[in-house]
N, C-alpha and C positions, 0 to 999 in steps of 0.2 A: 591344340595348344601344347607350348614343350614342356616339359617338365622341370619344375624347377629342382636346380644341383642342389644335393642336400652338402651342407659345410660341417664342418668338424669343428667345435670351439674347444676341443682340449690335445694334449698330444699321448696321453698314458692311455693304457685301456682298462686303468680302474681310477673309481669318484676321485679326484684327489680338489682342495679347494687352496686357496689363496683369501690372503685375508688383508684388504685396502685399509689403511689405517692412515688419515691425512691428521698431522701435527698440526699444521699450520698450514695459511693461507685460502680457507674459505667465511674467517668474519669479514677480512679488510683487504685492502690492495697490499699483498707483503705478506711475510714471512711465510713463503712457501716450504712447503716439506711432508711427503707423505711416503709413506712405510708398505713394503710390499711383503708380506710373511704367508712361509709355505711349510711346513714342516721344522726344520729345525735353520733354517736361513730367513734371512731378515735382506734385504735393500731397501734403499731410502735414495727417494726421488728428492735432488734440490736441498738447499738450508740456505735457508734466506733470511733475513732480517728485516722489521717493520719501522721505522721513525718513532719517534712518540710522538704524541696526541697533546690536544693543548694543557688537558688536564693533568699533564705527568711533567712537571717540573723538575729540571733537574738531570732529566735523564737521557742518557747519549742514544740507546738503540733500543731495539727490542728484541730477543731471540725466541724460538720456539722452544718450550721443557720438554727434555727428554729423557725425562722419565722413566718411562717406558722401556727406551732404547737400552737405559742403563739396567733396567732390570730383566731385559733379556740382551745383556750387551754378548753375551758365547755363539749366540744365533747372527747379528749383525755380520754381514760381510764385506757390504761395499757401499761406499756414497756415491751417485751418479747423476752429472750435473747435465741441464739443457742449455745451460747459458750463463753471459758474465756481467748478468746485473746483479745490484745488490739485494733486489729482495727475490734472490735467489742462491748467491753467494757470500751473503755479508756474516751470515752466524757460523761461518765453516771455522773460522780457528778457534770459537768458543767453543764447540761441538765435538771438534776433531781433539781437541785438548785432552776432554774426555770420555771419548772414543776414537783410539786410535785404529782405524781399519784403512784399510786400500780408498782413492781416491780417482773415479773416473772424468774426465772431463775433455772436449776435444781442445785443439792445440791453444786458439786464442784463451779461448775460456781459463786453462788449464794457467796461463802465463799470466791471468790478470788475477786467480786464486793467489799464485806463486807469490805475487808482490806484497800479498798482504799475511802468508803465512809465515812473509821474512820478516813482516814488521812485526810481527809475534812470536819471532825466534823458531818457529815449527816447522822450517822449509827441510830441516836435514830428516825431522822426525816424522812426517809425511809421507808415506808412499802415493806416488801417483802417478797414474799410467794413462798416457797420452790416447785415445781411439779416433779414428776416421772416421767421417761420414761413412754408412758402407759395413763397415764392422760390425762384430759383433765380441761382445767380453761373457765371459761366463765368471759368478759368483753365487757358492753354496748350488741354490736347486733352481737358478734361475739363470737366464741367458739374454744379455739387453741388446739390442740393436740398437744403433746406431742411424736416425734417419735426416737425409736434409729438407731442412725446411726454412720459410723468411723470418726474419724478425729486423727489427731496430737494431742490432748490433749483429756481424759477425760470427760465422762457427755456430750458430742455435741448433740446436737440433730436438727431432722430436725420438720418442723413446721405443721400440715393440720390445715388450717385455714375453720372452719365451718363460710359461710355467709350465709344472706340470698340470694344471688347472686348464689350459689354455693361454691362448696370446691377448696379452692389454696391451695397449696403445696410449698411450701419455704424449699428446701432443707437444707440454712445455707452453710459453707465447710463442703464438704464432701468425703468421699472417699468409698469403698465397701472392706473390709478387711476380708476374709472368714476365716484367722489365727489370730486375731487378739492379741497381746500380754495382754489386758486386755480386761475382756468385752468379751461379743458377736460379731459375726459379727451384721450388719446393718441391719432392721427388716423390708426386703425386700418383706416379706409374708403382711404387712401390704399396703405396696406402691404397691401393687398387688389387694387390697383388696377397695381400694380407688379407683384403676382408674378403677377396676369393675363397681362399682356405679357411677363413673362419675367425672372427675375432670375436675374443668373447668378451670383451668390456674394455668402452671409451670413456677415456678419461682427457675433457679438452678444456681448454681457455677457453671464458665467460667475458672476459673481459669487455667486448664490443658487443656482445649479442644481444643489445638492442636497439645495435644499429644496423638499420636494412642495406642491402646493396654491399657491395665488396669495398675494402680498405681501399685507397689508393694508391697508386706506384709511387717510392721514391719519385720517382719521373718527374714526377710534379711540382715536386719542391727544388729538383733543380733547374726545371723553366724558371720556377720563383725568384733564385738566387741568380740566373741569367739577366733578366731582368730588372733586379733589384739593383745589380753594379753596373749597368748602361744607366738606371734614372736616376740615379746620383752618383754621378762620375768628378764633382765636386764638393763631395762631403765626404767625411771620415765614417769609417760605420765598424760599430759594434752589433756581436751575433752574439747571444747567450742561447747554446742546446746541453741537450745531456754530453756528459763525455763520453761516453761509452756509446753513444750513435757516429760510430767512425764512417758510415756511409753520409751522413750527414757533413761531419768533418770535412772529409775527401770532396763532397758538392762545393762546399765553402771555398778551400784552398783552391780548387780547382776553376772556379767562376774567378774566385778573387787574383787569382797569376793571369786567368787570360788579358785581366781589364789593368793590367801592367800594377797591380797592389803590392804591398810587403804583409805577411798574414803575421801577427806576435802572439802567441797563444798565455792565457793569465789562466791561475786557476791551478791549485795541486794538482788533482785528481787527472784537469785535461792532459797535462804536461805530462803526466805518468802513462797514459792510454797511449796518446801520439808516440809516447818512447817504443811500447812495447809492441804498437802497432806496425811502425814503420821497421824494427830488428825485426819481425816476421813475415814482412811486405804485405800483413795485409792492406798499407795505406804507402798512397806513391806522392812524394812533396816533389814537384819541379825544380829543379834547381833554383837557388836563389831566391825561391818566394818566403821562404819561414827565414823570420828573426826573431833576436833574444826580443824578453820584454823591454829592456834595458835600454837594446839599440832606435826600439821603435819612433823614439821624439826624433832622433837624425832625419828621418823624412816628411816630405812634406805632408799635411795630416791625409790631405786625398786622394796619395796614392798611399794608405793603408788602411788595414782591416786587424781589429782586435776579434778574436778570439775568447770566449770564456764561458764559465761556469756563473749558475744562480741562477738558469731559466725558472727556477723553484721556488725564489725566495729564498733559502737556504741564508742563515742568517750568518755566517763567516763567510760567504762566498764572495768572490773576483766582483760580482754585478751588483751585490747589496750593500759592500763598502763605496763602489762606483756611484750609488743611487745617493749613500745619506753624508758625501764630500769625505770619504774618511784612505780612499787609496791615496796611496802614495805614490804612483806613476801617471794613473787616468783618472784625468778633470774633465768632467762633461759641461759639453757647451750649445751653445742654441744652432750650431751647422752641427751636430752630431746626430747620425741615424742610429738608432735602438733596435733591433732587430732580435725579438722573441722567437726562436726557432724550437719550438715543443708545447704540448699540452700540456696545462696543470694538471698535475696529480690530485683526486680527492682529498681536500683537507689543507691545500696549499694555498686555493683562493687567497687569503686575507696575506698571506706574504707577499703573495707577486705583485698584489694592486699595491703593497705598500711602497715594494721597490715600480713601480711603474709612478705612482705618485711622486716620488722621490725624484727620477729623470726629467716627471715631464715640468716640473717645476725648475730645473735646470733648464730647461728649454729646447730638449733632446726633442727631435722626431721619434714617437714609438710605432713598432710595427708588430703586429702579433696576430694578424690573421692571414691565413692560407699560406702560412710560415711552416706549415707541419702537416708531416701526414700519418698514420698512428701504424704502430707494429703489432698492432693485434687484429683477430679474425670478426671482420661481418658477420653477421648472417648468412648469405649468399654462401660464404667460405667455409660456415660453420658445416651449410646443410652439404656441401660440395663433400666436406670431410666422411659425414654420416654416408652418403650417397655410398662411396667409396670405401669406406670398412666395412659396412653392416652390421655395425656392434649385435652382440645378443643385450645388453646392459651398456647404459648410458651415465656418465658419472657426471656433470657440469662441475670444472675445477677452477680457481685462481678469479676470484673475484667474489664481491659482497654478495649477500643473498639474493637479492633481486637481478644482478646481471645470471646469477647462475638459476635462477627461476628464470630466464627470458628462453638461456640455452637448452632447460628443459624444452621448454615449448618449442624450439624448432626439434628439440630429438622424438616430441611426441606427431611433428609435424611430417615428422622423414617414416613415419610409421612401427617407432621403437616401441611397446604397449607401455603404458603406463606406471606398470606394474615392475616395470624393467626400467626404471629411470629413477635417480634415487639425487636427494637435495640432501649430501651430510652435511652433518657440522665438524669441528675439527676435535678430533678424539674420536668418533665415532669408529666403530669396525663392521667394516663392511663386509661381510663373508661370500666369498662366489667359490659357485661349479660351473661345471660342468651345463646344468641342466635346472640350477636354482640360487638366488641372490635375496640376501638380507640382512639388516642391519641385525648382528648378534650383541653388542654389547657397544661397553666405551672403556677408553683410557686417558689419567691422568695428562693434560694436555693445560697451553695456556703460554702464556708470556712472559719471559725472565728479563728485567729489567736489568740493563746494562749501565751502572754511574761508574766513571772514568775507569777506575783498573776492577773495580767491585764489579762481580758479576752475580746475581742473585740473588745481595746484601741488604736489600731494597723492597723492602715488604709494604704491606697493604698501609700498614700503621704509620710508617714511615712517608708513606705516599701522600696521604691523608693530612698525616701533619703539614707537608710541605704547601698542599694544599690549602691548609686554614690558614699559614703563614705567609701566603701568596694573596690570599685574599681577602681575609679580617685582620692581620695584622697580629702583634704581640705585645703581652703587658706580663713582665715581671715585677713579683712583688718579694723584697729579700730582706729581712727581718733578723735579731738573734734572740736563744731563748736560752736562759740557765739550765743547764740539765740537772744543777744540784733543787735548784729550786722553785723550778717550775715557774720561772717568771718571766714574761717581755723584758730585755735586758733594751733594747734600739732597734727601734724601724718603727715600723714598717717603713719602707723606700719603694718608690714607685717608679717602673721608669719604662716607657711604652718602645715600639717601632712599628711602624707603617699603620698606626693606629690613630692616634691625634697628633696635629699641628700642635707644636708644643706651646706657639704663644698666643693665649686666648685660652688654654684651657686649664688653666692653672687651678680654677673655683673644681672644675670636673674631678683632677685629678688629689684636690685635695679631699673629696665627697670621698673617692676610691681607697684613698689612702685611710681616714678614719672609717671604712667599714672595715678594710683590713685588718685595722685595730683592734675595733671591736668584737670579729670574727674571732681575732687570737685569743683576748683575754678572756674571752668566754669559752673558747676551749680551753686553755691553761688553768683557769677556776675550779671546771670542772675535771681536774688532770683527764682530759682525754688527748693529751698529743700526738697519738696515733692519729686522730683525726683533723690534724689539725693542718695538714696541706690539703685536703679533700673538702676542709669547711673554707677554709680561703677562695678557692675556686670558686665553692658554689654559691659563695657570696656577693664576688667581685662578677661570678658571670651575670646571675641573675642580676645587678644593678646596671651592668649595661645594657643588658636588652631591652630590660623596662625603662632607662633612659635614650637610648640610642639608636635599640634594633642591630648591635653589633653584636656579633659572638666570637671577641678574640684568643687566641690559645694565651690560656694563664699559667704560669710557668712559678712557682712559688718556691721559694731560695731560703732554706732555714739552718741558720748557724748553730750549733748548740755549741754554749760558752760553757767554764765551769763557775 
């Protein structure tokens, strides 16, 4: 029998470790970002940004805190992106604002950063340096490659991280695409060539793994759209996908020219991508097939194809003004095909069906199955990866707990021990060698709530309140009181919102109003006015509950006269 090669998972010839520290993106789908620290250098994988949740009222984004970063900001050296989605690049100008360091990302990725750190004025104050597939950057005491790999958009790439600890591997999403409709497949002879020599900790997307069998090809969804403009070669048809799936784009535009269509693309964000796509040829228009939105009524409805954003629900998007009659250019009608090209995102459910409700009540055809096919890695793909590195330490990244407990199980399935497979949470610090792996501690970690130009301004309390004000409603009571004399001078005045129907509850609000009353002059008797917004509350709460079962925020308004 031969002997098995013994590999080398570090490159020094003394202990040296690395310490994995993921910010974000292992509660939810989003806000990726994890911290690679070696001595006196820091990199950080991704910054990405999360949507809010239904429970956060109010609020535009989510970013990961960085904390941390700030409090070893002299160690920090470089940001180093795998791609140009947003829960990947959406927290970079709140981040980079305050932390100004070098900026790696390859070319599309890098152009689709650019756009947004011009809307934030930071494009001049940005350093950022363009890398190939292929390459390699060196920053502080680490050295990143550069690797190709598939995804759902363009330029992804997955990460080897040279330390002095050994080499990691940060896959980034990914998928294994051997047809791929642009590009190469995934540069699989490379992830073969690494766990040769030795890799000492994989860190991969969970995202699919726990679904068996391999992702499907692009391929597949462009039979669909083959297909799709031969069976209705007299209907108008609308596609809503991501914008940022430009191979998807390119399917659309491309079925949609052969079958003689005009394609008008709706939607900011798409109009931005296709700009930046086609000035770097990653995306080829035919001549003649793209028009303005503008021009599109000029032809007949069925030789064209609309274009747009809101496969999400996303409640300003191109497809959700479409669904509830509120656009200005597209009126949906009962010969109009609806064509859902993407998967719901967790959490989005109740948006899509409301915009799908919204069409099919206009009497739109909907279409939303075998419209898509996902940019993240199987099973099959995950264990192809393990097969092929031979991590010593297995990290399962980028997805909720249970996708990344699935991914465990194929790393325990590829024969990684146990023992060497580690489920963090985010903050956690992961310490590896050479020759040993453990969770040492944690760091300040969590979500900074983005409202319009406030970033961070947006506290627990704050949250809370908007919360009881969303969903018990509000009763102010506003009253004045002598400060010479300690007397109800006028009020109490009552006056609710989102609380009662005002007409009908007139008897209610009068009960509310004479306890208020009473509440005051019974503090005022006994001069406790100190206590005297704190006894209104607890007065007027306790009378609702015990009549209504309602607990609205009471808000008490006190004038002092002379």
């Amino acid at each position: 029998m031969a002997k098995k090669k013994k590999r080398n998972y570090y490159d020094g010839t003394t202990e040296k470790e690395v310490r994995i520290i993921p910010l974000g993106g292992l509660e939810q789908i989003g806000m990726n970002m994890t911290a690679f620290e070696c001595g006196e250098s820091i990199i950080v994988v991704d910054c990405g940004l999360a949507f809010p949740s239904d429970n956060m009222p109010g609020i535009d984004l989510v970013v990961p805190d960085i904390t941390y970063l700030h409090e070893n900001r002299e160690k920090v050296k470089a940001f180093f992106i795998t791609h140009g989605h947003e829960d990947h690049i959406g927290a970079i100008p709140y981040v980079l604002r305050e932390l100004n360091v070098p900026l790696y990302a390859t070319r599309l990725t890098m152009a689709i950063i650019e756009t947004k750190l011009e809307e934030h004025g930071m494009l001049e104050s940005v350093e950022r340096i363009v890398v190939k597939e292929g390459e390699t950057a060196a920053a502080g005491d680490f050295k990143v490659e550069f690797i190709h790999i598939n995804h759902s958009i363009t330029d992804a790439v997955a990460f080897a991280i040279h330390s002095p600890a050994g080499v990691i591997v940060h896959t980034g999403d990914f998928k294994i695409d051997y047809t791929p409709l642009h590009g190469m497949p995934a540069d699989l002879q490379r992830f073969g060539e690494l766990g040769e020599k030795g890799v000492l900790a994989l860190l991969s997307d969970s995202t699919n793994a726990l679904r068996p069998g391999f992702t499907p090809s692009e391929q597949k969804v462009a039979e669909f759209f083959a297909d799709a403009f031969q069976q209705y070669p007299d209907r108008r048809i609308l596609v809503a996908t991501f914008a940022s799936n430009l191979n998807r784009v390119q399917v659309i535009i491309d079925h949609a020219g052969k079958a003689g269509r005009k394609v008008a693309v709706e939607g900011r964000s798409m109009v931005k991508i296709i700009e930046i796509a086609r000035s770097l040829g990653y995306l080829e228009v035919p001549a003649g097939v793209l028009v303005d939105m503008e021009e599109i009524a000029n032809f007949p409805e069925e030789k064209t194809c609309i274009l747009m954003t809101g496969s999400q629900g996303e409640a300003l998007s191109a497809l959700t003004r479409v669904a509830s009659g509120q656009h200005r250019l597209i009126t949906v009608k009962e010969s109009d095909v609806v064509i859902f090209s993407s998967s719901p995102i967790p959490g989005n459910e109740k948006a899509i069906n409301r915009v799908i409700n919204g069409l099919a009540k206009r009497g739109a055809t909907i279409i939303n199955r075998e419209t898509h096919v996902s940019g993240h890695a199987c099973e099959e793909e995950l264990k192809l990866i393990y097969a092929l590195t031979r991590p010593a330490y297995a990290v399962p990244m980028h997805g909720e707990f249970y996708h990344r407990q699935a991914n465990r199980e194929i790393a325990l399935a590829m024969g990684i021990p146990e023992e060497n497979t580690f489920l963090l949470d985010s903050g956690d610090v992961l310490t590896v060698t050479a020759h040993h792996a453990e969770v040492t501690g944690s760091v300040q970690h969590g979500g900074i709530l983005v409202d319009g130009l406030g970033v961070g301004d947006i506290g627990n309390s704050v949250l809370r309140d908007r919360q009881t004000l969303s969903q018990n409603g509000i009763l102010i009571v506003a009253l004045a009181v002598s400060k010479v004399r300690g007397e109800l001078v006028s009020g109490p005045e009552i006056h609710t919102r989102g609380l009662l129907y005002r007409k009908g509850s007139e008897d209610i609000l009068e009960e509310v109003r004479q306890i208020a009353e009473n509440a005051a002059l019974d503090a005022l008797s006994k001069n406790k006015t100190g206590r005297l917004k704190a006894d209104l509350k607890e007065a007027i709460s306790a009378h609702f509950w015990q009549t209504l079962k309602r607990d609205p925020m009471i808000l008490p308004i006190i004038l002092e006269v002379d």
